[in-house]
Phi, psi and omega in degrees: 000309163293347146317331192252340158294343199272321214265148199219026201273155153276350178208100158242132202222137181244138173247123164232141178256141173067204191311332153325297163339298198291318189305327191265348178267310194325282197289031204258325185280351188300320209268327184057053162318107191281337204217130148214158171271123200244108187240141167057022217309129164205150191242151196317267233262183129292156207204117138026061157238165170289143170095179182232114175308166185236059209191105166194175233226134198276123179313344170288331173285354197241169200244155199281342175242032183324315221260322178297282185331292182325295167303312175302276171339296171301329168317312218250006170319138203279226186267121176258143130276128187255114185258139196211129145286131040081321190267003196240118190300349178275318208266358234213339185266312182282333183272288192310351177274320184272317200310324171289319179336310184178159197245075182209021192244084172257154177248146194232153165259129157261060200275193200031015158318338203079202173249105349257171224289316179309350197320290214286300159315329169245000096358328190254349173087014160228070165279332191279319144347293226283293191300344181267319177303311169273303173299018164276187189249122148124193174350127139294281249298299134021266169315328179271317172324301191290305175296313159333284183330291182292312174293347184291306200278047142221005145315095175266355187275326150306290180330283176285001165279354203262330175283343211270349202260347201243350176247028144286311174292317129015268202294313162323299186304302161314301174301346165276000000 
């Protein structure tokens, strides 16, 4: 409540990276919030996805009503971008959950970024484009789009996730 007496902006929009994420959907109507941005999303627990997550949270640390306080929050969200690499089973799990959560939610895929999906972009020496890009006014997606594009060619680390994923398939492919 006092978060929401303090704040008087006409336009705020929150960036959360990770566990950041998590941090920035909890407090976004407190904040009053219009817009956010979510890169990589991850939350204490795993949330009513299949599988086993690599993402957890020391019980001493979390509040006994995390997983409520979460689902509400992801209900009442303002208009989200979701940035997810695709190929990581956390992020690919957390962008489809908020994506059901509400449909004030779109997702952009980022692949072969890592943890978080941007690794490669800011690796390329354009984070600071990326942090100008989201946090503007109007479309991201467009635009990120267009920055992907350029960091993959000054990436190596993009380059080589993209072979290790192109010689598996390879190698899959041979075996059958």
């Amino acid at each position: 409540m006092v978060l929401r007496q303090q704040t008087c902006f006409a336009l705020a929009k929150g960036l959360g990276f990770s566990m950041g994420a998590f941090g920035a959907l909890i407090f976004a109507e407190a904040l009053r919030l219009k817009e956010l941005v979510l890169v990589s999303p991850r939350f204490p627990r795993p949330f009513d996805w299949p599988g086993q997550a690599r993402i957890n949270c020391s019980d001493a640390l979390l509040n006994q009503s995390w997983r409520d306080r979460l689902t509400r929050a992801a209900a009442v969200a303002p208009q989200s971008l979701v940035l997810f690499d695709p190929r990581h089973f956390d992020d690919r799990m957390a962008a489809r959950w908020l994506a059901r959560s509400t449909a004030n939610v779109s997702t952009l895929a980022v692949a072969f970024g890592g943890h978080p999906c941007t690794k490669y972009i800011n690796e390329s020496g354009n984070f600071g484009n990326l942090q100008r890009i989201l946090l503007g006014e109007g479309d991201a997606r467009p635009d990120i789009v267009d920055l992907k594009r350029i960091a993959r060619g000054q990436s190596e680390a993009y380059g080589s996730r993209l072979a290790d994923y192109l010689n598996q398939r390879k190698r899959r492919a041979a075996a059958e």
